[in-house]
C-alpha positions as CSV (number, residue, x, y, z in Angstrom):
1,X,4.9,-12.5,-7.8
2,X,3.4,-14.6,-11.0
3,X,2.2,-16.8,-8.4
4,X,-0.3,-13.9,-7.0
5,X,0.4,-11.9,-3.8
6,X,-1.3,-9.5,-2.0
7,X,1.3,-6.6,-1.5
8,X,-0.3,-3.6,0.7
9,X,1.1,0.0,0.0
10,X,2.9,0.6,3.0
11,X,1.8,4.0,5.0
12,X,3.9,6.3,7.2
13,X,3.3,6.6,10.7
14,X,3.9,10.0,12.1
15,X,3.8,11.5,15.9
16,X,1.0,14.7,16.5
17,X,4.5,16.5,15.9
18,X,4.8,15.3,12.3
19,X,8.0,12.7,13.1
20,X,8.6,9.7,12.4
21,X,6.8,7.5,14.8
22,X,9.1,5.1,14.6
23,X,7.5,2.3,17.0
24,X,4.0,2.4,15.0
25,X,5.7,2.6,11.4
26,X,7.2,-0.9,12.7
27,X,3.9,-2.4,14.0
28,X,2.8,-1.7,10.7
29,X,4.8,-3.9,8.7
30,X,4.5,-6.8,11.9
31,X,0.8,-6.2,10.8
32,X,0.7,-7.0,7.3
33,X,3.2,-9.7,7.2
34,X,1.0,-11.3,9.8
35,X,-1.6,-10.9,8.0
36,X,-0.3,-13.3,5.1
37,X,1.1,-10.5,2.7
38,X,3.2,-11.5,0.6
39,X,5.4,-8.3,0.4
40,X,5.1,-4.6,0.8
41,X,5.7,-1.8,-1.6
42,X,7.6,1.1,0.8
43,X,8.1,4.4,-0.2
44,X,5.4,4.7,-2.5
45,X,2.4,7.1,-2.7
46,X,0.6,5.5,0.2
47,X,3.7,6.3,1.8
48,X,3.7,9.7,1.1
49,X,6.0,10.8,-2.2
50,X,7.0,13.4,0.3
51,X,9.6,12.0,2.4
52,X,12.0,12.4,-0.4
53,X,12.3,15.8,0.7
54,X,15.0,17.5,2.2
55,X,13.2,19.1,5.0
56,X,11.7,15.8,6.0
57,X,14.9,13.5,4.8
58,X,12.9,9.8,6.0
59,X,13.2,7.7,3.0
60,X,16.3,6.0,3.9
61,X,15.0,5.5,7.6
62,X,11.7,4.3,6.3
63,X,12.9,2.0,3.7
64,X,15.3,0.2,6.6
65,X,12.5,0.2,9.1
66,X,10.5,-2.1,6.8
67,X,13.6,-4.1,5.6
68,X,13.8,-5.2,9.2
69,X,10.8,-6.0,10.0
70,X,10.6,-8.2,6.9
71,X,13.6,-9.9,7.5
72,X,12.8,-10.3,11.0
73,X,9.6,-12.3,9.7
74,X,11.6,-14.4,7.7
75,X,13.9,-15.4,9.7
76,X,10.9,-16.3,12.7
77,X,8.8,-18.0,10.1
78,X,10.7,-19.2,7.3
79,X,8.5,-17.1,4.5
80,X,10.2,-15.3,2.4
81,X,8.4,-11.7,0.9
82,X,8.9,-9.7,-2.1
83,X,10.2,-6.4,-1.0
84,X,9.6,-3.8,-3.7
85,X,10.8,0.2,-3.0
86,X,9.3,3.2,-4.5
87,X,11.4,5.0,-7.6
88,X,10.7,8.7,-8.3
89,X,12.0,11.9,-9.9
90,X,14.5,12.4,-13.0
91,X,16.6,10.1,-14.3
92,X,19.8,11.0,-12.2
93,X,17.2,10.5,-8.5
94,X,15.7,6.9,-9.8
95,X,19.1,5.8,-10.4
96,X,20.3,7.0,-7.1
97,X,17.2,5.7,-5.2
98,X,17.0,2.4,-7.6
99,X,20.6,1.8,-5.9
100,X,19.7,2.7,-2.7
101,X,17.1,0.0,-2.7
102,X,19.9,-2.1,-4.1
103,X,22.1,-1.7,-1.2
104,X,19.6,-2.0,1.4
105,X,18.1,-4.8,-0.1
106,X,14.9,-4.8,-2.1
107,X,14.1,-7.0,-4.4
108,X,12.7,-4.2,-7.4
109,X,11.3,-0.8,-7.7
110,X,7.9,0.7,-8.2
111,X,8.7,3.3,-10.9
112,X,6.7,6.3,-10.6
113,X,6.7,9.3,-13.6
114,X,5.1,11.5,-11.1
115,X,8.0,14.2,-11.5
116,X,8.4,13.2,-15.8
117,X,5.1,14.5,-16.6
118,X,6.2,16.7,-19.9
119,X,8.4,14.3,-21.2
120,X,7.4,12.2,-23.6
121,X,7.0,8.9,-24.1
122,X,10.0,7.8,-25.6
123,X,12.1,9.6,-22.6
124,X,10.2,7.2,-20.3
125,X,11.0,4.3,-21.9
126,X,14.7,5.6,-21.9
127,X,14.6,6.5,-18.4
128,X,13.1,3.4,-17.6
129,X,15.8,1.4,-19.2
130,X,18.8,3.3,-17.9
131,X,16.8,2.4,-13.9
132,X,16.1,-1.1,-14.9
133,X,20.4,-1.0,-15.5
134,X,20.4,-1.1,-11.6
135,X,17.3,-3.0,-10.0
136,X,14.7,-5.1,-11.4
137,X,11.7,-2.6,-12.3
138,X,7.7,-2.8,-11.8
139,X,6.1,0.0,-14.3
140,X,3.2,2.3,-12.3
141,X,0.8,3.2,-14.4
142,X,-0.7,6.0,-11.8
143,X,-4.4,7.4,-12.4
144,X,-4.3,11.3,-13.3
145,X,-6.4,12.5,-10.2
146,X,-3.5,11.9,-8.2
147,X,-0.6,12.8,-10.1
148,X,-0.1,10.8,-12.7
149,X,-0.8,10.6,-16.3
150,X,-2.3,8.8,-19.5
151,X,0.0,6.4,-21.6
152,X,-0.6,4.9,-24.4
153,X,-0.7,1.2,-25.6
154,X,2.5,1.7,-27.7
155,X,4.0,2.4,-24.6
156,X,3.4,-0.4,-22.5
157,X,4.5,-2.1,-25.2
158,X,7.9,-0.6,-25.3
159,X,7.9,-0.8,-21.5
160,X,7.8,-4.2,-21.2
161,X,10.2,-4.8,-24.0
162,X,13.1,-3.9,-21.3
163,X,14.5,-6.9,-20.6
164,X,14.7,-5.9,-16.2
165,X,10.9,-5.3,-16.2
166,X,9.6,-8.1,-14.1
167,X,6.0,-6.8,-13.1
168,X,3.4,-3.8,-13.9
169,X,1.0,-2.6,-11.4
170,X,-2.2,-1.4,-12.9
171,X,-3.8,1.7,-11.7
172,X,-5.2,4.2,-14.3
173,X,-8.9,3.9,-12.8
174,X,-9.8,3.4,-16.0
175,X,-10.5,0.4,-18.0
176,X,-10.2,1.5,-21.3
177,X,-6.7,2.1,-20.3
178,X,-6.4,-0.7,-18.4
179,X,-7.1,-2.8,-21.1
180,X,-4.3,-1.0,-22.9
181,X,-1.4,-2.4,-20.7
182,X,-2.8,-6.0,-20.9
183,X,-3.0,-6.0,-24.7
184,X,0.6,-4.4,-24.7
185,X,1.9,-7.0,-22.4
186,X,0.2,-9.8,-24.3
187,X,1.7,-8.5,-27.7
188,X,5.6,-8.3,-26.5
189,X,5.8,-11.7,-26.1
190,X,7.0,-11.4,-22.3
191,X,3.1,-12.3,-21.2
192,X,4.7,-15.3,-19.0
193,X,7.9,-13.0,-17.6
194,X,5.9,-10.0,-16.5
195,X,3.6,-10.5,-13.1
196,X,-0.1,-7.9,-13.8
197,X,-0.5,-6.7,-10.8
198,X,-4.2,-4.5,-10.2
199,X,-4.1,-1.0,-8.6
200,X,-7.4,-0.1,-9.5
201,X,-8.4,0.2,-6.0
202,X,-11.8,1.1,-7.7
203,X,-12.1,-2.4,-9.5
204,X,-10.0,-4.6,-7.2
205,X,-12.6,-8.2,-7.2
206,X,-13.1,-7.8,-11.2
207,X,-9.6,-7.0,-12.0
208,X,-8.5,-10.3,-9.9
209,X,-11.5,-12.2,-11.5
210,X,-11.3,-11.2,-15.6
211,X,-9.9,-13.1,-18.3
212,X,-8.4,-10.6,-20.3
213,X,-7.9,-12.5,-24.2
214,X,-5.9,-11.5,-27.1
215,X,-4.9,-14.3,-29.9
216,X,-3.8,-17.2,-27.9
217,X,-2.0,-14.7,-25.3
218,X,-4.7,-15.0,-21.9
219,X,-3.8,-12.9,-19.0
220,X,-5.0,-12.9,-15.3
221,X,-3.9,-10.2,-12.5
222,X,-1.6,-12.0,-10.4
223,X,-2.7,-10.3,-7.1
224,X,-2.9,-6.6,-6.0
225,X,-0.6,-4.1,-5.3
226,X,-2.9,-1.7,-3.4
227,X,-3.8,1.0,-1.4
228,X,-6.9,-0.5,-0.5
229,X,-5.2,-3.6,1.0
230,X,-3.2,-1.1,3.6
231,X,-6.6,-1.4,5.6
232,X,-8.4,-5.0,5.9
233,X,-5.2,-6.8,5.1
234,X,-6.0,-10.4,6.9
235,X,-9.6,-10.3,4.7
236,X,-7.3,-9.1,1.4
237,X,-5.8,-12.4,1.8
238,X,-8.5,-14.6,2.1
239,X,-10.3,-12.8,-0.8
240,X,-7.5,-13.5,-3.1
241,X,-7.5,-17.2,-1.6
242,X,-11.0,-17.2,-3.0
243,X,-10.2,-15.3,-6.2
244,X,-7.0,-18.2,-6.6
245,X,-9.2,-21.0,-5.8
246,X,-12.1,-20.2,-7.8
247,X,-9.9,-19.7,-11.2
248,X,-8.4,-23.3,-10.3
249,X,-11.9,-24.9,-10.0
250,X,-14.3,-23.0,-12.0
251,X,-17.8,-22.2,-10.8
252,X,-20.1,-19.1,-10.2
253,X,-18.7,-16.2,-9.4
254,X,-22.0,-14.1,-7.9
255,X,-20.8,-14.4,-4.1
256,X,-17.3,-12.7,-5.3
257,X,-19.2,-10.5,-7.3
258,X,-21.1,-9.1,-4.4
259,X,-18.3,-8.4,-2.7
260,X,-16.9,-6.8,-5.1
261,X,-19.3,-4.1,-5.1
262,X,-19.2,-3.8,-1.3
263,X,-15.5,-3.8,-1.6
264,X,-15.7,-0.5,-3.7
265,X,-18.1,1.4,-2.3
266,X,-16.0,0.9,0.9
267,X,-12.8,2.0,-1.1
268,X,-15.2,4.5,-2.0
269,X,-15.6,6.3,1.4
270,X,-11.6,5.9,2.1
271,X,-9.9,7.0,-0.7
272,X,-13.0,9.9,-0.2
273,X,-13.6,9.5,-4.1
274,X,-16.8,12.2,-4.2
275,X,-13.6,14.6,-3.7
276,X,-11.2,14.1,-6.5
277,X,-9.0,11.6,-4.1
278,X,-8.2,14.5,-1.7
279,X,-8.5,12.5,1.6
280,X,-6.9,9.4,0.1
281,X,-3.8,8.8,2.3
282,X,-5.5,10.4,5.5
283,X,-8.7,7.8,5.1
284,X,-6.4,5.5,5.2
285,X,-5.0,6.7,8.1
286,X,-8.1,7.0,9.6
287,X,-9.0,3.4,9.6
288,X,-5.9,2.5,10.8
289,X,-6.2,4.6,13.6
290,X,-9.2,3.7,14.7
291,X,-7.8,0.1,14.7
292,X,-5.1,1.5,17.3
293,X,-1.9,1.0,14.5
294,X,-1.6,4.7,14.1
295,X,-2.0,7.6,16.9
296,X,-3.3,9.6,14.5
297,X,-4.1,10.4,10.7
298,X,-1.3,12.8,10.3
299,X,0.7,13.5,6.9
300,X,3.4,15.2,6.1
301,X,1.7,18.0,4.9
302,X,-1.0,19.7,7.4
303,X,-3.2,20.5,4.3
304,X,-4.0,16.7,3.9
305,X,-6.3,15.2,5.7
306,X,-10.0,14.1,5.8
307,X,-12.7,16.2,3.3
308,X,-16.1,17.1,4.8
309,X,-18.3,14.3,5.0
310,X,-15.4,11.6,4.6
311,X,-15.1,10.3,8.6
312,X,-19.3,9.8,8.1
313,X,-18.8,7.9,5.2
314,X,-15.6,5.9,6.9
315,X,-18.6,5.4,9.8
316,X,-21.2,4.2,7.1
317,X,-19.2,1.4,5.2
318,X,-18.1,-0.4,8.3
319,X,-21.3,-0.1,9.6
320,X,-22.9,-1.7,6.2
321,X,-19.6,-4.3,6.0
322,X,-18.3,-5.4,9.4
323,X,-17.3,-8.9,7.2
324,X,-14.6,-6.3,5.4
325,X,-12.6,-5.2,8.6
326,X,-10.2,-7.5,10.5
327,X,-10.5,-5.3,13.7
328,X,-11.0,-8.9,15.8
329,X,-7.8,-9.9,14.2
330,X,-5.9,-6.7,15.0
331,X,-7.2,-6.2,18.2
332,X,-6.2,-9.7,19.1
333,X,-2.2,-9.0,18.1
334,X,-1.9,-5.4,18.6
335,X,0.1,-5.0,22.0
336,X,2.5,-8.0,20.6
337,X,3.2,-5.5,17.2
338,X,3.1,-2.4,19.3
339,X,5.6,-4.3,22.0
C-alpha cells in the first residue's frame, strides 16, 4: 500500500429479486483485478453497509466471494493484492467482524464509525485500539452527507498513534479537514508506516498530485481507495501510472490537471452530487450496468436508486469524456468474467 494502489470499493451485485447475484458479484472482482487493481475494499459503503443485516445476512458470503476471486488471480498470475474488509458497528460487532476478516483471510479492515456517531472522540480511539488487537486497521474518515462525521486533528493524531494502524483513507470532502489528517499523520512520527490513501472522490487527481508539507515531514497520497474507481477502473490505473510517473520525473502538470476537472464533474453526475449523494451507490450501479457487469442498479433497499435528472447527467459526462470509460476494455473480456 505505501507503494500506491488503486483499490476500487467493491459493489454488490443483486438479481431484479434483490438476491445475491452471485455470478455477477464474481465478474466483478475478475474485472477489477484485471483491470490492474491492486486490491479491493469489500464490505464497505459502496457495498452497501446493509448486508450486515439480519434479514439480508450476505456479508460472510460476500466477503468469501471476493476472497476467491482474488486468490484465484493470484495463483493464475502470480500478483499478489491487498485485500482489505469493511469494519462497522460497536465495539463488540468490529471485533467480531475484524475476526471474521481474520479467518477468512484479509489482510486489514476499513473501520467505519458510521454506527459510533455520539460517542466521543476518545471512545473512538478506544474502540479503535481494542479492533486493531485483532487485524491490522485503515481509519475512514467518512464525509457527513453520507453518514459520517467531522473529527478533529487531535484525533487523527491519536488515531495513528495505535501501533496496528497501517493506512488511512481520506474522505471528508473537505479540504480543510483533509488537511487535518495529513498534519496529524505528519506530527505522530508514523508518517513513513502509515499508507494516505484519498477518498475524496470529489478531488481524486489533486489529492494524488499535492505535496502536502509540515516541518521536514512531506506527505503524498499513495493511491485511492475509491468509489469513483468502481467504474473506469482500467483508466484509474493508468491515471495513477501517470500521477506515479510524473512525481518521479517532475514536469508540468496542466494535462493531469485537466483531467482532473473532467474527472469530477464526471464523479459529479455519478455520485448524483446536486442531490446530497442520494443516488451514489445506484449511479454506480448504473454505469456498471450499462457496461453489462450488473443486470441492473438494484440495492438493498428499494428506496435507493437514481434522483431525477441523474441517468441524463450519467448520459452527459460520457458523452463529454468517452477517454474516461473503459467500455472497449470490458466489452472485450466480459463473457470470459461472466463465464
Amino acid at each position: 500500500m505505501q507503494a500506491g494502489l488503486v483499490i476500487p470499493a467493491h459493489p454488490l451485485a443483486l438479481t431484479a429479486g434483490r438476491e445475491l447475484d452471485e455470478r455477477r458479484q464474481r465478474a466483478l472482482a475478475r474485472y477489477y483485478c484485471d483491470a490492474g487493481a491492486g486490491g479491493l475494499a469489500v464490505g464497505v459503503h459502496a457495498t452497501q453497509f446493509a448486508i450486515r443485516k439480519p434479514e439480508y445476512g450476505l456479508l460472510d458470503a460476500v466477503l468469501r466471494l471476493a476472497m476467491e476471486e482474488m486468490r484465484a488471480f493470484e495463483g493464475r498470475t502470480g500478483k499478489a493484492l491487498v485485500k482489505i474488509g469493511g469494519i462497522c458497528g460497536a465495539t463488540a460487532q468490529a471485533c467480531t467482524e475484524a475476526s471474521a476478516l481474520r479467518e477468512i483471510g484479509y489482510d486489514a479492515g476499513l473501520l467505519s464509525f458510521t454506527d459510533l456517531r455520539d460517542a466521543s472522540e476518545s471512545d473512538l480511539v478506544a474502540h479503535a485500539r481494542e479492533v486493531s488487537g485483532i487485524l491490522p486497521l485503515i481509519g475512514f474518515y467518512l464525509q457527513p452527507a453520507v453518514g459520517g462525521r467531522v473529527l478533529s486533528h487531535r484525533f487523527w493524531t491519536e488515531f495513528a498513534g495505535i501501533e496496528n494502524v497501517v493506512a488511512i483513507k481520506v474522505a471528508p470532502f473537505n479540504r480543510y479537514q483533509t488537511v487535518d489528517v495529513m498534519r496529524a499523520v505528519a506530527e505522530s512520527g508514523r508518517a513513513h508506516e502509515i499508507a494516505l490513501y484519498t477518498g475524496n472522490d470529489d478531488n481524486i487527481v489533486a489529492d494524488l498530485l499535492a505535496e502536502f508539507r509540515f516541518g521536514d515531514v512531506t506527505l503524498h497520497f499513495a493511491g485511492g481507495l475509491l468509489g469513483q474507481w468502481a467504474v473506469w477502473t482500467r483508466r484509474a490505473v493508468e491515471l495513477l501510472t501517470q500521477v506515479h510517473a510524473r512525481r518521479q520525473n517532475g514536469g508540468p502538470a496542466d494535462d493531469l490537471l485537466a483531467q482532473a476537472a473532467e474527472i469530477t464533474d464526471a464523479n459529479a453526475a455519478i455520485f448524483d452530487a446536486h442531490h446530497a449523494f442520494h443516488g451514489c451507490v445506484a449511479g454506480i450501479h448504473e454505469v456498471l450496468r450499462r457496461q453489462g457487469l450488473m443486470a441492473g442498479r438494484w440495492c438493498l433497499d428499494p428506496r435507493e436508486d437514481v434522483s431525477p435528472g441523474q441517468l441524463e447527467e450519467i448520459d452527459r459526462v460520457c458523452r463529454a469524456y468517452p477517454h474516461l470509460t473503459d467500455d472497449g476494455f470490458v466489452a472485450g473480456n466480459l463473457d470470459r468474467w461472466l463465464g
